[in-house]
PDB file of N, CA, C, O and CB in Angstrom:
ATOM      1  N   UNK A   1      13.097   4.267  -1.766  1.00  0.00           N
ATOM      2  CA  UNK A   1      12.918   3.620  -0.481  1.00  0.00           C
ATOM      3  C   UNK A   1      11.970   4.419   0.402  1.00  0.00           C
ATOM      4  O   UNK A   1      11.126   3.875   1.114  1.00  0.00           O
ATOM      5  CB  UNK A   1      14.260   3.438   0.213  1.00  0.00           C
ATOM      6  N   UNK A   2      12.146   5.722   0.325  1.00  0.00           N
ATOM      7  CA  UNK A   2      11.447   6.733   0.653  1.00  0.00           C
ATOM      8  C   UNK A   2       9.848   6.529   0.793  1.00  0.00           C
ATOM      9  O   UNK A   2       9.315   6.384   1.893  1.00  0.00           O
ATOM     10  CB  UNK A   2      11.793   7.667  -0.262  1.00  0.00           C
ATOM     11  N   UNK A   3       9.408   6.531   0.037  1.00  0.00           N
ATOM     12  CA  UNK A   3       8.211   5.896  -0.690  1.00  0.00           C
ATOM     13  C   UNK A   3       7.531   4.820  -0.659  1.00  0.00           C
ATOM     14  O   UNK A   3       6.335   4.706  -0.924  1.00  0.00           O
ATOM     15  CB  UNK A   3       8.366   5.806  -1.620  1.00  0.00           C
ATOM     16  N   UNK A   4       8.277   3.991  -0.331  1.00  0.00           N
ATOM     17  CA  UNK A   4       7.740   2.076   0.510  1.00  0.00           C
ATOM     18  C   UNK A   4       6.603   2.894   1.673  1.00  0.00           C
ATOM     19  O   UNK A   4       5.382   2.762   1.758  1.00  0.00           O
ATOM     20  CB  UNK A   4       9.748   0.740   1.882  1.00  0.00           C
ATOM     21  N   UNK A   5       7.842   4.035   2.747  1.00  0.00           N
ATOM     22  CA  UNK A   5       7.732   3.724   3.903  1.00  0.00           C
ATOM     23  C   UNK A   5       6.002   4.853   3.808  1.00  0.00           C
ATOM     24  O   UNK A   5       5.362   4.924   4.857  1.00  0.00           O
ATOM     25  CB  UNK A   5       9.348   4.108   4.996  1.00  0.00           C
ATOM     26  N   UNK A   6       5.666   5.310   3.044  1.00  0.00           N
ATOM     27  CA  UNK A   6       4.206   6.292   3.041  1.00  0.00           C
ATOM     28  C   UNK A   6       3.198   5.026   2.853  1.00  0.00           C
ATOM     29  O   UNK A   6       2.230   4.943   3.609  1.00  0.00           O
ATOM     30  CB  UNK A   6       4.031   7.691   1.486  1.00  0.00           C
ATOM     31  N   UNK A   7       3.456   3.877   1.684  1.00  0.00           N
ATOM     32  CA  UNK A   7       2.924   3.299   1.032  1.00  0.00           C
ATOM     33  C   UNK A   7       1.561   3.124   1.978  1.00  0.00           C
ATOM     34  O   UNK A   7       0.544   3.813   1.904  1.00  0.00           O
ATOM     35  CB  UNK A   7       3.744   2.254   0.556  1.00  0.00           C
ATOM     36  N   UNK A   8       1.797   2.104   2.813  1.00  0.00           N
ATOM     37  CA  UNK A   8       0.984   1.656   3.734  1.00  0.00           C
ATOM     38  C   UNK A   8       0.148   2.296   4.289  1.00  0.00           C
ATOM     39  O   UNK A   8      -1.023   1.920   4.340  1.00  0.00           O
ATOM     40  CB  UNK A   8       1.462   1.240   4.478  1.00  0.00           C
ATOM     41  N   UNK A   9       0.677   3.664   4.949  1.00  0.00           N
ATOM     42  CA  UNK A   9      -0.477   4.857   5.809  1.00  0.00           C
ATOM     43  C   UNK A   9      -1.123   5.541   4.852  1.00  0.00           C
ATOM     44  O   UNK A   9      -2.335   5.594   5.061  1.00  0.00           O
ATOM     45  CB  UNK A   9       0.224   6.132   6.826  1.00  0.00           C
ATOM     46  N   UNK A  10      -0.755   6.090   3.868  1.00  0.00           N
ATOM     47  CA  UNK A  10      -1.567   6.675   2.167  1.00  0.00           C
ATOM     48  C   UNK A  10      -2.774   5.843   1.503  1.00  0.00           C
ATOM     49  O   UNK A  10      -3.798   6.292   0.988  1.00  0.00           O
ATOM     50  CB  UNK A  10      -0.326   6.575   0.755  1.00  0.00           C
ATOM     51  N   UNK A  11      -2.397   4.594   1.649  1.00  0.00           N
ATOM     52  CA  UNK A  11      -3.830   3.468   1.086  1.00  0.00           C
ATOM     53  C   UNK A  11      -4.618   3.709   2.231  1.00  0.00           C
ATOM     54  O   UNK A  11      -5.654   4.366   2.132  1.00  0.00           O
ATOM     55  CB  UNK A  11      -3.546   1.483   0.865  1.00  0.00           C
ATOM     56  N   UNK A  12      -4.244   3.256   3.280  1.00  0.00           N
ATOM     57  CA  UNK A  12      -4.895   3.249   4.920  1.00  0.00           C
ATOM     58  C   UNK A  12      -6.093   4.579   4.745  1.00  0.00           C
ATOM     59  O   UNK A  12      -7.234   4.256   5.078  1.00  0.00           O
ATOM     60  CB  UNK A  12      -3.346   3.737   6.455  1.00  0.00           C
ATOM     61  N   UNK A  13      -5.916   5.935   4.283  1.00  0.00           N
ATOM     62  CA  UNK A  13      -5.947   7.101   4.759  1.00  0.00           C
ATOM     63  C   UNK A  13      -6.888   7.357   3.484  1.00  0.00           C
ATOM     64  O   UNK A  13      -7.903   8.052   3.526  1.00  0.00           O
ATOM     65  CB  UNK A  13      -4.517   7.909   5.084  1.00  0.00           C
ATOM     66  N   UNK A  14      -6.424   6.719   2.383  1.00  0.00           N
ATOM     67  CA  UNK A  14      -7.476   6.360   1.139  1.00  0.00           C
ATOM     68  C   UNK A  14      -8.741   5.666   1.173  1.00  0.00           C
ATOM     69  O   UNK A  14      -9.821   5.826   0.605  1.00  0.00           O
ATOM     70  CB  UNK A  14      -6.880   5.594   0.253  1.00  0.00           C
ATOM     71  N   UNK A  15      -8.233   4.768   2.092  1.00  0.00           N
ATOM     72  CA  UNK A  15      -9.529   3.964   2.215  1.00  0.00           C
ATOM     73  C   UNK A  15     -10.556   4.312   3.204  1.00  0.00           C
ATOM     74  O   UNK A  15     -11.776   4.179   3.111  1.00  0.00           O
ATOM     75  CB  UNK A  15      -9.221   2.645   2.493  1.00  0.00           C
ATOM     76  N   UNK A  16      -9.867   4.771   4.146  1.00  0.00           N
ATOM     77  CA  UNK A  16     -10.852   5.764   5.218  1.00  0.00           C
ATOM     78  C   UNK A  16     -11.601   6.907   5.115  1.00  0.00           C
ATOM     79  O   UNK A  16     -12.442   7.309   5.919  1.00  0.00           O
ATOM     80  CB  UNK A  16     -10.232   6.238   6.106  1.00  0.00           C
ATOM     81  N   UNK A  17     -11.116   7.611   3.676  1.00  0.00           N
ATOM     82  CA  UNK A  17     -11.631   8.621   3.478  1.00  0.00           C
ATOM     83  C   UNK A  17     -12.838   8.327   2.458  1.00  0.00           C
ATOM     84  O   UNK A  17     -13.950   8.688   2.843  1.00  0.00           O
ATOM     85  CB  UNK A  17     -10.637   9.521   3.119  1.00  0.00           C
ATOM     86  N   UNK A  18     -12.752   7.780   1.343  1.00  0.00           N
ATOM     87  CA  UNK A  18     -13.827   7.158   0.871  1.00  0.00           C
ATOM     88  C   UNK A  18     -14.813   6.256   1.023  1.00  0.00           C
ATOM     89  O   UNK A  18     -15.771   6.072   0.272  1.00  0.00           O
ATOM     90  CB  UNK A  18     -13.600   6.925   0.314  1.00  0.00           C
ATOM     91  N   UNK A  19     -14.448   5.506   2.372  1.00  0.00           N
ATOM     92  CA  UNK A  19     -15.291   4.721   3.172  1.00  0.00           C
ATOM     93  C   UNK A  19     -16.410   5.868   4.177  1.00  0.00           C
ATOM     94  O   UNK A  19     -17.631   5.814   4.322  1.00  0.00           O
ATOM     95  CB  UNK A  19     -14.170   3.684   4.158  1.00  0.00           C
ATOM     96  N   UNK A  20     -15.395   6.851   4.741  1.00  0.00           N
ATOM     97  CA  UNK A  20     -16.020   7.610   5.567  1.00  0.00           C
ATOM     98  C   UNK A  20     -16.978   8.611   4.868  1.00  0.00           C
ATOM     99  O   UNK A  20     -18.019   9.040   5.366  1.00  0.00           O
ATOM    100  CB  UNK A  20     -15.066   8.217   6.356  1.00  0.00           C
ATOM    101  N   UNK A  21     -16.425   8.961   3.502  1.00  0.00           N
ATOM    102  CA  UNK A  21     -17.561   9.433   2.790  1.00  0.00           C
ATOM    103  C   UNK A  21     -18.895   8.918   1.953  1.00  0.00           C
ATOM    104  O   UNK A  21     -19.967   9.523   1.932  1.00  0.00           O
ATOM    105  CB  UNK A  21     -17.041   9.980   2.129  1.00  0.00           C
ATOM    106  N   UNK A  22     -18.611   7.703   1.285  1.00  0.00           N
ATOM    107  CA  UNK A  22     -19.809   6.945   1.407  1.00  0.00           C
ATOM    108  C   UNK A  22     -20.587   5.896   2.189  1.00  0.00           C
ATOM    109  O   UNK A  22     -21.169   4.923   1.709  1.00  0.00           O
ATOM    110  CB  UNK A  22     -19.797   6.592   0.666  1.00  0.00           C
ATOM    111  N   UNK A  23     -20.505   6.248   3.472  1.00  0.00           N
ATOM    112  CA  UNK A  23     -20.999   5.978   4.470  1.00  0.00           C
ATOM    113  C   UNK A  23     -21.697   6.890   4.836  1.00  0.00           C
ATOM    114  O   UNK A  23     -22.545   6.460   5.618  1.00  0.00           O
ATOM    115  CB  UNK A  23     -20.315   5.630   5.211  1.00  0.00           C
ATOM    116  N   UNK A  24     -21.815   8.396   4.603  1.00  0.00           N
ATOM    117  CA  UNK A  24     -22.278   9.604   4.728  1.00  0.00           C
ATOM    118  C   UNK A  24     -23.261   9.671   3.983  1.00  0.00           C
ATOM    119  O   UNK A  24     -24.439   9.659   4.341  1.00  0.00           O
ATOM    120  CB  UNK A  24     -21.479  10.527   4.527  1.00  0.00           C
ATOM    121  N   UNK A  25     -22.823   9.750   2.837  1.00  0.00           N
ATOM    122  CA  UNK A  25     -23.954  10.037   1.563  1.00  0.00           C
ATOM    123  C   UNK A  25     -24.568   8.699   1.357  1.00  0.00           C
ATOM    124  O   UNK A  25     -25.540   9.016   0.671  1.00  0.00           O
ATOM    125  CB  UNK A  25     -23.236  10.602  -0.034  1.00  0.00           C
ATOM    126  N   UNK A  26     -24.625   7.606   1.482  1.00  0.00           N
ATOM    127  CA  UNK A  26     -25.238   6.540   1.762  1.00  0.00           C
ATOM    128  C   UNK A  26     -26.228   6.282   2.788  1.00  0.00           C
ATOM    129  O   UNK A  26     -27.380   5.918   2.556  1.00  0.00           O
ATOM    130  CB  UNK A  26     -24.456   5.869   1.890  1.00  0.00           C
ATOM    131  N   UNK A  27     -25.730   6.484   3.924  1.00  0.00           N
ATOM    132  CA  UNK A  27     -26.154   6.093   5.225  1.00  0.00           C
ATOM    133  C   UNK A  27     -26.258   4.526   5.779  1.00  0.00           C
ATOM    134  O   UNK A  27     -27.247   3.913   6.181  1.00  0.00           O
ATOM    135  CB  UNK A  27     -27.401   6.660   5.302  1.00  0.00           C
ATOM    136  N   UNK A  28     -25.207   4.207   5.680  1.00  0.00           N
ATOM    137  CA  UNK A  28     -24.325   2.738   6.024  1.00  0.00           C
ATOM    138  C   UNK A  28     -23.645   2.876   6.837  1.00  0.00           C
ATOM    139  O   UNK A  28     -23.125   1.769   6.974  1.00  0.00           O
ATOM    140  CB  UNK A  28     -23.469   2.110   5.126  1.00  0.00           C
ATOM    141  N   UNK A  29     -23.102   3.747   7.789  1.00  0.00           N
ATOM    142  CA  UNK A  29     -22.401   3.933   8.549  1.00  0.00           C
ATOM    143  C   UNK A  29     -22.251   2.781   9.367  1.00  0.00           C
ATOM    144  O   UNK A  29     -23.395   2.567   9.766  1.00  0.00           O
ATOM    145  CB  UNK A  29     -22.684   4.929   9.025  1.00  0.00           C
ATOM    146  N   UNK A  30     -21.468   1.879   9.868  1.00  0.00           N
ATOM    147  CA  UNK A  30     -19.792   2.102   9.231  1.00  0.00           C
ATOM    148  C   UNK A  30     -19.506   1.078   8.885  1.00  0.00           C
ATOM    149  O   UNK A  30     -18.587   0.467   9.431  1.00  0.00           O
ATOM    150  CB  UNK A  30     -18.569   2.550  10.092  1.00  0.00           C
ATOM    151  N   UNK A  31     -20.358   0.467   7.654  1.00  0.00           N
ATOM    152  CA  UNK A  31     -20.069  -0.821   7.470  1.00  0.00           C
ATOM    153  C   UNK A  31     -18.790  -0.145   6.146  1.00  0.00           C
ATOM    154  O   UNK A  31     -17.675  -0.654   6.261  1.00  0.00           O
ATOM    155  CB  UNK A  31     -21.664  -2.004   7.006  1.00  0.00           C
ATOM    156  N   UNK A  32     -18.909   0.660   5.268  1.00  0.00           N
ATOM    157  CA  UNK A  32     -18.581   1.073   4.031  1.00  0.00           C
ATOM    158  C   UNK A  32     -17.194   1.655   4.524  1.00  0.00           C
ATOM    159  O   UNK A  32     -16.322   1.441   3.682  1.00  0.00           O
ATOM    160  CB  UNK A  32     -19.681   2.086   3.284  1.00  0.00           C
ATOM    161  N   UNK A  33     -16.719   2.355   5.687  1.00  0.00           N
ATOM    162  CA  UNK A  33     -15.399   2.420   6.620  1.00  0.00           C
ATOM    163  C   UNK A  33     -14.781   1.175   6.701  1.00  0.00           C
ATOM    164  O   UNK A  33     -13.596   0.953   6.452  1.00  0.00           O
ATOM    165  CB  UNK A  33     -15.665   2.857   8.087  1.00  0.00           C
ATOM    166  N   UNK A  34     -15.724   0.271   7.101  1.00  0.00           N
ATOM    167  CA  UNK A  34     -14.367  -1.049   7.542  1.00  0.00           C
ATOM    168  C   UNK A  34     -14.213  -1.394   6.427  1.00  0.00           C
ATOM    169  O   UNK A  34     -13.056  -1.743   6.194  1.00  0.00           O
ATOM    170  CB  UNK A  34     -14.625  -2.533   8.550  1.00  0.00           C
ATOM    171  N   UNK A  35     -14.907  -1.455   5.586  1.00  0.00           N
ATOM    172  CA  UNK A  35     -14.452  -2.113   4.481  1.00  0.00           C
ATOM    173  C   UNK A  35     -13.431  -1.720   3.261  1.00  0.00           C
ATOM    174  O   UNK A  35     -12.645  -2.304   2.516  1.00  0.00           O
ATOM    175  CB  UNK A  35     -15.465  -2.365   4.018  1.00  0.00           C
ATOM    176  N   UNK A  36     -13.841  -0.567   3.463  1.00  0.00           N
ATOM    177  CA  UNK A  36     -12.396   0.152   2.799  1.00  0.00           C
ATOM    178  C   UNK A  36     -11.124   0.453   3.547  1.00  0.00           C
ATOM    179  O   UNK A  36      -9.949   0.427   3.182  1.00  0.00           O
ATOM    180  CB  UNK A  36     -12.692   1.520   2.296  1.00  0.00           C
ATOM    181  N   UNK A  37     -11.850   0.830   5.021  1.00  0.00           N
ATOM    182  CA  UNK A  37     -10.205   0.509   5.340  1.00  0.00           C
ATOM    183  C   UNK A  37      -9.573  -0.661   5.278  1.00  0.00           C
ATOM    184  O   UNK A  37      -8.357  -0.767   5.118  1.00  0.00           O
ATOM    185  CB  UNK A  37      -9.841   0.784   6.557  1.00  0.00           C
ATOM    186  N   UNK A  38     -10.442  -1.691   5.414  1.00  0.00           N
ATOM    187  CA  UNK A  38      -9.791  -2.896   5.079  1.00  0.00           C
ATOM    188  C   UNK A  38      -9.170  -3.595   3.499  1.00  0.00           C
ATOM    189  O   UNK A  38      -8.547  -4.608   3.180  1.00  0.00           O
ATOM    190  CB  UNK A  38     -10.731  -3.681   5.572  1.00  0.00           C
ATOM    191  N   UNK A  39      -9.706  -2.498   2.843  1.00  0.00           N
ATOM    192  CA  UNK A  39      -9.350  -2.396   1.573  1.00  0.00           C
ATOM    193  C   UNK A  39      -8.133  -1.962   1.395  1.00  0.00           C
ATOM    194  O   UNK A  39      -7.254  -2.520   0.738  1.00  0.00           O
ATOM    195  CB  UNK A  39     -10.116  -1.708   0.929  1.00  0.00           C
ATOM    196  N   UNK A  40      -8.031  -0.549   2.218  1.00  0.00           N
ATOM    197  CA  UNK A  40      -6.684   0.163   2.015  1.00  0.00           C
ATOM    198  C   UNK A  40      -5.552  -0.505   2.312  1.00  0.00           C
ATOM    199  O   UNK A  40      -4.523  -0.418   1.642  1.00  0.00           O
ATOM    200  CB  UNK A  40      -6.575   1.296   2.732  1.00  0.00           C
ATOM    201  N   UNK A  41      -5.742  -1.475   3.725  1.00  0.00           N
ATOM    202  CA  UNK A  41      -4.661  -2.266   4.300  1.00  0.00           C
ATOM    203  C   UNK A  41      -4.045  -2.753   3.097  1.00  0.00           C
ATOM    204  O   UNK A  41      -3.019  -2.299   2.588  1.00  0.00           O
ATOM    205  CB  UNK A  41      -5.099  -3.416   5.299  1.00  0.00           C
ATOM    206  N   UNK A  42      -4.987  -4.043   2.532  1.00  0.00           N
ATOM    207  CA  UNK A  42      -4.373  -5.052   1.721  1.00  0.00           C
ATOM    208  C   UNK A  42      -3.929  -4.415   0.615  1.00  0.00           C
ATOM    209  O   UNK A  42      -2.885  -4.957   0.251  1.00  0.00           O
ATOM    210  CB  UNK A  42      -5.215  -6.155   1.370  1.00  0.00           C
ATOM    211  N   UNK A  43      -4.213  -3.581  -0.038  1.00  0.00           N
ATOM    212  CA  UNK A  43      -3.764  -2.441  -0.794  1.00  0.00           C
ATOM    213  C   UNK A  43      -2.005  -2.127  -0.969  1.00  0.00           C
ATOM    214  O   UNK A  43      -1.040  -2.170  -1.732  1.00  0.00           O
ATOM    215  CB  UNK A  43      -4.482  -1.233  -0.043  1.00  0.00           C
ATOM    216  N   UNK A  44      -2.570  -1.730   0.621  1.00  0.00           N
ATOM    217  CA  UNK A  44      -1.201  -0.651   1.027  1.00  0.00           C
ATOM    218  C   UNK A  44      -0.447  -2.286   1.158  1.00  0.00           C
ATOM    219  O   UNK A  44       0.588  -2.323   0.492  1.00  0.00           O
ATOM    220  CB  UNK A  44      -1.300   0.773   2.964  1.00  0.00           C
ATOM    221  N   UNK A  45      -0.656  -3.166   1.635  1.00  0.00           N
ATOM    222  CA  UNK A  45       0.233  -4.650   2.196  1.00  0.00           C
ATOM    223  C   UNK A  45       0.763  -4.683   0.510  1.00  0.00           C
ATOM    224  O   UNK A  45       1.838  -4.249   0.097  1.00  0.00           O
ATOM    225  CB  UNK A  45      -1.017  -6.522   2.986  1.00  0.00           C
ATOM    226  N   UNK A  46      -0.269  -5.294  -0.260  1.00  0.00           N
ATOM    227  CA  UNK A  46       0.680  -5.417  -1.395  1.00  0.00           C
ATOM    228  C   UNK A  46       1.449  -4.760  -2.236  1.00  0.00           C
ATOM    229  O   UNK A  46       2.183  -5.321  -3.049  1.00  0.00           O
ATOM    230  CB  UNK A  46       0.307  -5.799  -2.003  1.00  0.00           C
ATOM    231  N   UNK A  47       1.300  -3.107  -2.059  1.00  0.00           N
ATOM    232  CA  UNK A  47       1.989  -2.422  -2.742  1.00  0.00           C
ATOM    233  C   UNK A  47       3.281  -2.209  -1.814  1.00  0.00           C
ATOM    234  O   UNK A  47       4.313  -1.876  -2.398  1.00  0.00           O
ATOM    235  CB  UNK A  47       1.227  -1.261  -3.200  1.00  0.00           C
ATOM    236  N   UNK A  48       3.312  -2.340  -0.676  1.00  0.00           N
ATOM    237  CA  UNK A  48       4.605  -2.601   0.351  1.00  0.00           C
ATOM    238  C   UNK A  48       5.481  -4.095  -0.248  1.00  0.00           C
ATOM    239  O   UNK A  48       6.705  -4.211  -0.300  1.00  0.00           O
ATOM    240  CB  UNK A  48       3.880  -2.917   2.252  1.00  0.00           C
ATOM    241  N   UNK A  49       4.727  -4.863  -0.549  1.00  0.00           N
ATOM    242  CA  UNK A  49       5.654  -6.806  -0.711  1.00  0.00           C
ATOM    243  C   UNK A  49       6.604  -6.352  -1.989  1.00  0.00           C
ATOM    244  O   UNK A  49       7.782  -6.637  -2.205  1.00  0.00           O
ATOM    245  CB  UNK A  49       4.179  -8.756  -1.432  1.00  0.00           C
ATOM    246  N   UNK A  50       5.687  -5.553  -2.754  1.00  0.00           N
ATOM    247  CA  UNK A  50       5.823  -5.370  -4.400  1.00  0.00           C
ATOM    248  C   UNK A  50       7.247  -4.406  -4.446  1.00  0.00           C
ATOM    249  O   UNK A  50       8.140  -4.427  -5.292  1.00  0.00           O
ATOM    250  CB  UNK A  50       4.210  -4.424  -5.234  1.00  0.00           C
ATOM    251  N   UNK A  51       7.151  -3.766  -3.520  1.00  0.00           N
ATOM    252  CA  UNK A  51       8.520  -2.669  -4.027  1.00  0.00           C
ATOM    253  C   UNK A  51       9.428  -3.189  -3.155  1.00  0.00           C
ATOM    254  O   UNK A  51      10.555  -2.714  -3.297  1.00  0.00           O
ATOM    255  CB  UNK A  51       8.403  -0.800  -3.792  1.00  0.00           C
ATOM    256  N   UNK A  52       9.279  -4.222  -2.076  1.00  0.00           N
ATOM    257  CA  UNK A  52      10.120  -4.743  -1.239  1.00  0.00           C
ATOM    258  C   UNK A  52      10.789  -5.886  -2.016  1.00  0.00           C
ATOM    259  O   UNK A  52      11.994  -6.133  -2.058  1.00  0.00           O
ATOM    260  CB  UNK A  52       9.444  -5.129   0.014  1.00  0.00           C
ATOM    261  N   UNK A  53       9.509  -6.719  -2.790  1.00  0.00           N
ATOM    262  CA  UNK A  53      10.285  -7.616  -4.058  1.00  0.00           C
ATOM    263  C   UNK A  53      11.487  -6.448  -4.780  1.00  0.00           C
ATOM    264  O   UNK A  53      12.635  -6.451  -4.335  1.00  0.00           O
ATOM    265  CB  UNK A  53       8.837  -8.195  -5.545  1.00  0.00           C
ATOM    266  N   UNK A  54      11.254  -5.885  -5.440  1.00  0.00           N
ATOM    267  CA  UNK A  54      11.776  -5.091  -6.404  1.00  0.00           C
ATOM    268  C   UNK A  54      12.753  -4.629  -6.191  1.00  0.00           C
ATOM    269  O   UNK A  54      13.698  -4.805  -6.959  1.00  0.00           O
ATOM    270  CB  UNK A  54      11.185  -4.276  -6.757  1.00  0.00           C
ATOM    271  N   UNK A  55      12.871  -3.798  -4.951  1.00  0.00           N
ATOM    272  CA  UNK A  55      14.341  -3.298  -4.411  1.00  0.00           C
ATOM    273  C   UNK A  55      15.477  -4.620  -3.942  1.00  0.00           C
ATOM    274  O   UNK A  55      16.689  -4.407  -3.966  1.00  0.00           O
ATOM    275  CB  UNK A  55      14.008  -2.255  -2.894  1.00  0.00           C
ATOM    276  N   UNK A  56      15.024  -5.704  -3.609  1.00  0.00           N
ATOM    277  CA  UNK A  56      15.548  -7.115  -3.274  1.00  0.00           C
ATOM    278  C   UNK A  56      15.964  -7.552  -4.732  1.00  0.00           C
ATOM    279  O   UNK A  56      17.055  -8.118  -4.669  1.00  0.00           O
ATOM    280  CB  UNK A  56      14.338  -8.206  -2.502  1.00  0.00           C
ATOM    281  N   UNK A  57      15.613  -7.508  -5.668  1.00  0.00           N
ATOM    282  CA  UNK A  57      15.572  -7.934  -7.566  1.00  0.00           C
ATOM    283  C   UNK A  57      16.724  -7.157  -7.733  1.00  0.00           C
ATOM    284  O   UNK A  57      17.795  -7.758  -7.654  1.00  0.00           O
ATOM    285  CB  UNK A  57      14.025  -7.318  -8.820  1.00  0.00           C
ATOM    286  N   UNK A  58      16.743  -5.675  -7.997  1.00  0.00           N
ATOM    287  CA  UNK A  58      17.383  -4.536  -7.948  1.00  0.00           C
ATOM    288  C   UNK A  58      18.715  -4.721  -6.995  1.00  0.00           C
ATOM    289  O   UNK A  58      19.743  -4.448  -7.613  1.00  0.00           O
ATOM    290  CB  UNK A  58      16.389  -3.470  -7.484  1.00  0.00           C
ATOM    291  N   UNK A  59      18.900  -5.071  -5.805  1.00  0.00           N
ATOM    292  CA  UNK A  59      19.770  -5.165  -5.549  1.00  0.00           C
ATOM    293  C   UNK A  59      21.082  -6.635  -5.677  1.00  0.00           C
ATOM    294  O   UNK A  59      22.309  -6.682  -5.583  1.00  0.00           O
ATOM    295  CB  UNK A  59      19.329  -4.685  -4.663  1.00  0.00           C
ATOM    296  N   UNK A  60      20.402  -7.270  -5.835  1.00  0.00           N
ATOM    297  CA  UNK A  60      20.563  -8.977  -6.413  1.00  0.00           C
ATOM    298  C   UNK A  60      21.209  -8.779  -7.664  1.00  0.00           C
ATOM    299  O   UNK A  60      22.211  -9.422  -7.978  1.00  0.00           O
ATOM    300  CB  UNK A  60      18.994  -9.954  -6.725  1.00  0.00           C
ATOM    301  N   UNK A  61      20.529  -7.667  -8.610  1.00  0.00           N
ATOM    302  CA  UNK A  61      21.255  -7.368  -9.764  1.00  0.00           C
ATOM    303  C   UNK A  61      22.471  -6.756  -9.717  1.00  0.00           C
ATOM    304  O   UNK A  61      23.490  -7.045 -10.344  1.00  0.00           O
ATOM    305  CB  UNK A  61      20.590  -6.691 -10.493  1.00  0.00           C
ATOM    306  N   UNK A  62      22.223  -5.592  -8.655  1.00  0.00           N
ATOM    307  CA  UNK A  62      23.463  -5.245  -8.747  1.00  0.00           C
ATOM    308  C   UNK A  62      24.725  -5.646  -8.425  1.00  0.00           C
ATOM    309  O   UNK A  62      25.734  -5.155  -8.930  1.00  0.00           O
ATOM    310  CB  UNK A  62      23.442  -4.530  -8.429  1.00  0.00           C
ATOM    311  N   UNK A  63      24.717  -6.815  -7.327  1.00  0.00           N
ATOM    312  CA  UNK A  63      25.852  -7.557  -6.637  1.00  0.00           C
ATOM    313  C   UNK A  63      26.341  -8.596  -7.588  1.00  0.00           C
ATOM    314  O   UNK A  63      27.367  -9.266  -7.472  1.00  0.00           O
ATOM    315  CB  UNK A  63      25.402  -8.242  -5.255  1.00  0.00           C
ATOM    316  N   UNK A  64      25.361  -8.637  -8.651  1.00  0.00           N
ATOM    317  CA  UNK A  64      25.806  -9.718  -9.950  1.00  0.00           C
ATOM    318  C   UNK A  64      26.279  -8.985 -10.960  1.00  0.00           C
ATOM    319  O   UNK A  64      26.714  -9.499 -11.991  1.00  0.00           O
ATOM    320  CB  UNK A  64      24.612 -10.635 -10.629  1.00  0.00           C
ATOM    321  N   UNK A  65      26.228  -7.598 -10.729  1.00  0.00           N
ATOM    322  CA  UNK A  65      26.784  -6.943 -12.083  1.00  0.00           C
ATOM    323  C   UNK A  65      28.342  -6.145 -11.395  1.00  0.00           C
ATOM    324  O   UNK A  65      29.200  -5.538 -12.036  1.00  0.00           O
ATOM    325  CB  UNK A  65      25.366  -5.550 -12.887  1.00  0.00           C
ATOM    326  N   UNK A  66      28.297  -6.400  -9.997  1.00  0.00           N
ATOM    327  CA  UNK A  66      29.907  -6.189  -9.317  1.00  0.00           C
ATOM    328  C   UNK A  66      30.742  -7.050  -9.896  1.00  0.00           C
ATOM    329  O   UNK A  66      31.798  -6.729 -10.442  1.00  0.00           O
ATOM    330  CB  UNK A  66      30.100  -6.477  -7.707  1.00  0.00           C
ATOM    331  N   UNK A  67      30.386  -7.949  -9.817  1.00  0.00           N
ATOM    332  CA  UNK A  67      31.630  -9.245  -9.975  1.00  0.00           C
ATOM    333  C   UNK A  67      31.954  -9.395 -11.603  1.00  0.00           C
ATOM    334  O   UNK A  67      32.809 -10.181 -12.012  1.00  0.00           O
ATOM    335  CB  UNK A  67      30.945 -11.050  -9.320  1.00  0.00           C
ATOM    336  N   UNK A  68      31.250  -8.637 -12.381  1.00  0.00           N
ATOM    337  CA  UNK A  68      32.003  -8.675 -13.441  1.00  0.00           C
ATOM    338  C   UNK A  68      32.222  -7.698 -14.204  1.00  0.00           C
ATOM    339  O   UNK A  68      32.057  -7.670 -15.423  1.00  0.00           O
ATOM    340  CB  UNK A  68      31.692  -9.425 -14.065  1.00  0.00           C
ATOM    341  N   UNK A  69      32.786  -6.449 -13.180  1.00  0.00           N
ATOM    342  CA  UNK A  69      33.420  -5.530 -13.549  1.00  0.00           C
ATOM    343  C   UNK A  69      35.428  -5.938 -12.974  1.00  0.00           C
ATOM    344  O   UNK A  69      36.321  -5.132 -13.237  1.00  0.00           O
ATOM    345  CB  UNK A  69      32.474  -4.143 -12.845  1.00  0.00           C
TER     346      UNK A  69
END
C-alpha cells in the first residue's frame, strides 16, 4: 500500500528529469519538460488505477475465502 502512495510523485519526478535533461542537450526548452511531465502523470495515473485494481481483487478474494473457512 506503501508504494501506491510514491507511485504518482516518482513517475512525475521521472518525467521531469528526463524532460529537463533533454531539453538541455537538445535545446527545446520546454517543450520536451511538458511533455514528459505529462508523460509521467499518465504513467504515474495508471500505475496508481492498476495497484488500486489489484489491492480491490486481493481483497474481494479474501472476504470470499473467509466464508469458507
Amino acid at each position: 500500500m506503501s508504494s501506491l502512495a510514491l507511485m504518482l510523485p516518482s513517475s512525475i519526478a521521472v518525467g521531469l528529469f528526463f524532460g529537463y535533461l533533454l531539453d538541455k542537450w537538445l535545446g527545446t526548452r520546454p517543450w520536451l519538460l511538458i511533455i514528459f511531465t505529462l508523460l509521467g502523470v499518465a504513467s504515474g495515473l495508471m500505475t496508481l488505477v492498476r495497484g488500486i485494481n489489484r489491492l480491490n481483487r486481493e481483497d474481494m478474494e479474501d472476504k470470499g475465502n473467509a466464508h469458507i473457512h
